[in-house]
MDAnalysis code that builds the backbone (N, CA, C; Angstrom):
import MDAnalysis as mda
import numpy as np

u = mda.Universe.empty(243, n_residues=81, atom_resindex=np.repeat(np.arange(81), 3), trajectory=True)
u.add_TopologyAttr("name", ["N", "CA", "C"] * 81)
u.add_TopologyAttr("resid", np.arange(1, 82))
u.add_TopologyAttr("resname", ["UNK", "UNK", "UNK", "UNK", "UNK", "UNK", "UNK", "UNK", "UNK", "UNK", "UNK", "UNK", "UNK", "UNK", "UNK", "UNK", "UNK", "UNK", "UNK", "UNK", "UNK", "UNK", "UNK", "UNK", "UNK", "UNK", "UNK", "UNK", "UNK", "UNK", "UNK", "UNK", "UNK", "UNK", "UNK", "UNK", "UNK", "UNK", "UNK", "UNK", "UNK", "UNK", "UNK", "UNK", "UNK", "UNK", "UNK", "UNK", "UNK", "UNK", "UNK", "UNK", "UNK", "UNK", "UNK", "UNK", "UNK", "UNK", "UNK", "UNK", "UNK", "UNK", "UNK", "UNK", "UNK", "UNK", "UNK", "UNK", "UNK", "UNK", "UNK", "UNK", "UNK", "UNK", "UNK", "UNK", "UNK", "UNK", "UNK", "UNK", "UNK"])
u.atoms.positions = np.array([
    [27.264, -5.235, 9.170],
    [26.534, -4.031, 9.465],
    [25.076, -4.173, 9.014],
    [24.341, -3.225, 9.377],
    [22.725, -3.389, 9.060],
    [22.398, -2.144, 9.030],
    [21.393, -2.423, 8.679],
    [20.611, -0.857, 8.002],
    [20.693, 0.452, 9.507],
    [20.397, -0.082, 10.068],
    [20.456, 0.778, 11.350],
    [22.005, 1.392, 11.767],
    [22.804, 1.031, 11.253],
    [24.110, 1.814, 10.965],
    [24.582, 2.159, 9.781],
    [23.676, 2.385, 9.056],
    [23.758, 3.213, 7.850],
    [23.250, 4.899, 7.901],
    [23.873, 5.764, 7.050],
    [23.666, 7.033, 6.912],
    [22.305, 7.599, 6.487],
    [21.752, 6.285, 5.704],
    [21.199, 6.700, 4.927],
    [19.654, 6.110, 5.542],
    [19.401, 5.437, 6.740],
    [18.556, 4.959, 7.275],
    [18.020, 6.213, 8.300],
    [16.909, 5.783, 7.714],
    [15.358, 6.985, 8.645],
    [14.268, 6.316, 9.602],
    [14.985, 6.474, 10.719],
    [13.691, 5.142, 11.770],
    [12.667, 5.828, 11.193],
    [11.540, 4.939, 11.198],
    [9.817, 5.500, 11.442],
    [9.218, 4.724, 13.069],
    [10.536, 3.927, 13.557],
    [9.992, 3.328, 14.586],
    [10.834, 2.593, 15.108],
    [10.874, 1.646, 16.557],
    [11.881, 0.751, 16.581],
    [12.528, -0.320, 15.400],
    [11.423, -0.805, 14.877],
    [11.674, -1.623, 13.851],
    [12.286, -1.417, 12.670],
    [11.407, -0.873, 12.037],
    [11.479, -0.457, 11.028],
    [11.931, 1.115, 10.701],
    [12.045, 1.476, 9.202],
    [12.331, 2.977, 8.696],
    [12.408, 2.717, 7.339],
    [12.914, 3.991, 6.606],
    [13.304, 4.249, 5.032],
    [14.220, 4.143, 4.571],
    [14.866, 4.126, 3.781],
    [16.179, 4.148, 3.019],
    [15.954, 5.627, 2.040],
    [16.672, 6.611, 2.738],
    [16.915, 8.109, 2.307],
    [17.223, 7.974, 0.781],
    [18.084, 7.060, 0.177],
    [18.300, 6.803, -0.860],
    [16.698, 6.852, -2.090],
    [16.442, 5.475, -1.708],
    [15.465, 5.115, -2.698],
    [13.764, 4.916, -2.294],
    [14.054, 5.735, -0.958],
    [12.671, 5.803, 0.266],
    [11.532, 4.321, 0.223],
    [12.553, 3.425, 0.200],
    [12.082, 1.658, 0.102],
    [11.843, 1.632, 1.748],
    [10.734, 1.081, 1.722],
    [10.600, 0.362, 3.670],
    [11.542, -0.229, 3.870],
    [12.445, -0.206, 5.009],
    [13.704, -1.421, 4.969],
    [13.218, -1.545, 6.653],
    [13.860, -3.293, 6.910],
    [13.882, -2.951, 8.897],
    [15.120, -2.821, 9.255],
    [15.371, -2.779, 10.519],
    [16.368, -2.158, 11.065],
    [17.528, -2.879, 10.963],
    [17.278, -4.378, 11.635],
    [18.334, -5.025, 11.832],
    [18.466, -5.986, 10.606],
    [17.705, -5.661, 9.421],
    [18.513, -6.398, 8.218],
    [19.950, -5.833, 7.492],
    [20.619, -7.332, 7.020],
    [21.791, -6.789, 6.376],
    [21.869, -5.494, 5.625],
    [23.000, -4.932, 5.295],
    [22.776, -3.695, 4.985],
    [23.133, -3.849, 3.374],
    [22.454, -2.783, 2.084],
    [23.316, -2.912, 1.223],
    [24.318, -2.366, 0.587],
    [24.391, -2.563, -1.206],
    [25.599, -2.118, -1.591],
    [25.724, -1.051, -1.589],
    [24.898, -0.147, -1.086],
    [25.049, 1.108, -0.497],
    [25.582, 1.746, 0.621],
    [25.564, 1.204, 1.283],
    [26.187, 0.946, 2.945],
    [27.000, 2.164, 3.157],
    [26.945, 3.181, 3.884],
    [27.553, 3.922, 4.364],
    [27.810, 3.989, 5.554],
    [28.810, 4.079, 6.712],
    [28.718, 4.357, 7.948],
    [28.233, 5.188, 8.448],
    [26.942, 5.328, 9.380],
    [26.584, 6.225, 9.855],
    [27.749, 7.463, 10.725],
    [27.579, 8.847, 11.146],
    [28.414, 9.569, 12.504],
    [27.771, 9.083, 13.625],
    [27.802, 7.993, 14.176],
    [27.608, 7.543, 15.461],
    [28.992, 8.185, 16.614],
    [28.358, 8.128, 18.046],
    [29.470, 8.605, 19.034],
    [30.067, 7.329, 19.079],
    [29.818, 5.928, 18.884],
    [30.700, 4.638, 18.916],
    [31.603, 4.844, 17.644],
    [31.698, 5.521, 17.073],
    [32.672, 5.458, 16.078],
    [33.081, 6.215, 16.267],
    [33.374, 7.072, 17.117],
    [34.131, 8.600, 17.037],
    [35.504, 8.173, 18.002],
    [36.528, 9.008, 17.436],
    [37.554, 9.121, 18.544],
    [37.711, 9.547, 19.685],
    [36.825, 10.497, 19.850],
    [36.478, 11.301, 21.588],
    [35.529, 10.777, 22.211],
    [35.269, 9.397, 21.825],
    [34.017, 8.404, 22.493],
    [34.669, 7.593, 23.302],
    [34.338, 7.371, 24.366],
    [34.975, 6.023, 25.735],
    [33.737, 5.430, 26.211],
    [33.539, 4.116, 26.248],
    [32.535, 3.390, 26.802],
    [32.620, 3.350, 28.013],
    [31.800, 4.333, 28.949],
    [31.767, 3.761, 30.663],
    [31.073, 2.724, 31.413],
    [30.039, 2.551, 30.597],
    [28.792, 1.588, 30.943],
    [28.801, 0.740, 29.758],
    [27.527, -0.336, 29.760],
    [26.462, -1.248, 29.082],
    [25.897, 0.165, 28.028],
    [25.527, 0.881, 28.261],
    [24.790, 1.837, 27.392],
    [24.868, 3.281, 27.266],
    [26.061, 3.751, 27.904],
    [26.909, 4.937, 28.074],
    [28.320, 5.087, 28.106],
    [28.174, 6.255, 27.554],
    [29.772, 6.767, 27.874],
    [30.140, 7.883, 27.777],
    [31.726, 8.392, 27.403],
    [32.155, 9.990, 27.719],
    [32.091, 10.362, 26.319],
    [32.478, 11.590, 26.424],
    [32.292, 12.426, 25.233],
    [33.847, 13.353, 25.544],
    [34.692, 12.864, 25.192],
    [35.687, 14.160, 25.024],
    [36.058, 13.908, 26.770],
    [35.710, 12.489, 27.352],
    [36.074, 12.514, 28.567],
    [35.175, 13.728, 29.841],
    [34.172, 14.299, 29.337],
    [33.401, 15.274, 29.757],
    [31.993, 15.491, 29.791],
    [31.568, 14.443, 28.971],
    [30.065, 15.263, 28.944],
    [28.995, 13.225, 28.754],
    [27.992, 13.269, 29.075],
    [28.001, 11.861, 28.848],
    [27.118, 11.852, 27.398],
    [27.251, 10.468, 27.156],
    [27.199, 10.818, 25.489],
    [26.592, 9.219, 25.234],
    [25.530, 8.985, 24.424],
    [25.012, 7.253, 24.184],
    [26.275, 6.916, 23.235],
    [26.172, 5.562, 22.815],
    [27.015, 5.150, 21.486],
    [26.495, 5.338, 20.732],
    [24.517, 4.904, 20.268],
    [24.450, 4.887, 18.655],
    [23.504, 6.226, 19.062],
    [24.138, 7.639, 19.716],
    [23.558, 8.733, 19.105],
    [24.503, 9.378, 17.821],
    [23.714, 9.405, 17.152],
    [24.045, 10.381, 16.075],
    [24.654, 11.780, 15.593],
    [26.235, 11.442, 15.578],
    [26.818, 12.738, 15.886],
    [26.420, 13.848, 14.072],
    [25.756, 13.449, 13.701],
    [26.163, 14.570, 12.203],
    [26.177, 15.990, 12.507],
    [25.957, 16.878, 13.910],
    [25.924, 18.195, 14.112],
    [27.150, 18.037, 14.808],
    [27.846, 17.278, 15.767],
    [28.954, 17.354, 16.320],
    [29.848, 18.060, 15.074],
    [30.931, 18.923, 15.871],
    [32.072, 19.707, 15.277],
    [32.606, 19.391, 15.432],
    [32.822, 17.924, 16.926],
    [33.995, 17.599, 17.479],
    [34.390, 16.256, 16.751],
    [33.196, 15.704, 15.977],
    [33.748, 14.023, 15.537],
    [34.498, 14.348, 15.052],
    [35.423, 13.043, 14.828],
    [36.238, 12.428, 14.332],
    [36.391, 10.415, 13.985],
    [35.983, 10.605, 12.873],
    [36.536, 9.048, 12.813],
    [37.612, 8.283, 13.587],
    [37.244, 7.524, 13.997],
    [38.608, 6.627, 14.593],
    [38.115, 5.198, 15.324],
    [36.994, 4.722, 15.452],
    [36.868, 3.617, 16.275],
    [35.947, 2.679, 15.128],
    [35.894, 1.887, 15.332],
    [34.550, 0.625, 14.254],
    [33.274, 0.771, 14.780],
])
């Protein structure tokens, strides 16, 4: 995993962002650390189905990216990697 699927990661840009934690510059696609939390992404959710390269369903209904960020969803649920 890498910082960019962490909870605790704040883009400032494609590249790069913060670490919410200890507000250190980190980039995106470096390893992540011993902090590591899983972000609420829709690729990790159970009501997520991949239809495409860069889309998919939501609850089979609504279309939905993978690495958007569910933390307001009511509907996540953990269940996929």
């Amino acid at each position: 995993m890498t910082h960019y699927d962490c909870k605790y990661y704040l883009a400032t840009d494609v590249f790069k962002g913060f670490c919410k934690r200890d507000k250190s510059r980190i980039n995106a696609d470096e390893a992540s650390c011993e902090h590591f939390e899983k972000a609420t992404k829709c690729k990790h959710c159970h009501n997520f189905t991949l239809s495409g390269e860069q889309v998919g369903l939501c609850m089979d209904k609504a279309d939905a990216f993978p690495e958007m960020i569910a933390v307001t969803c009511k509907d996540f649920s953990w269940g996929k990697n």
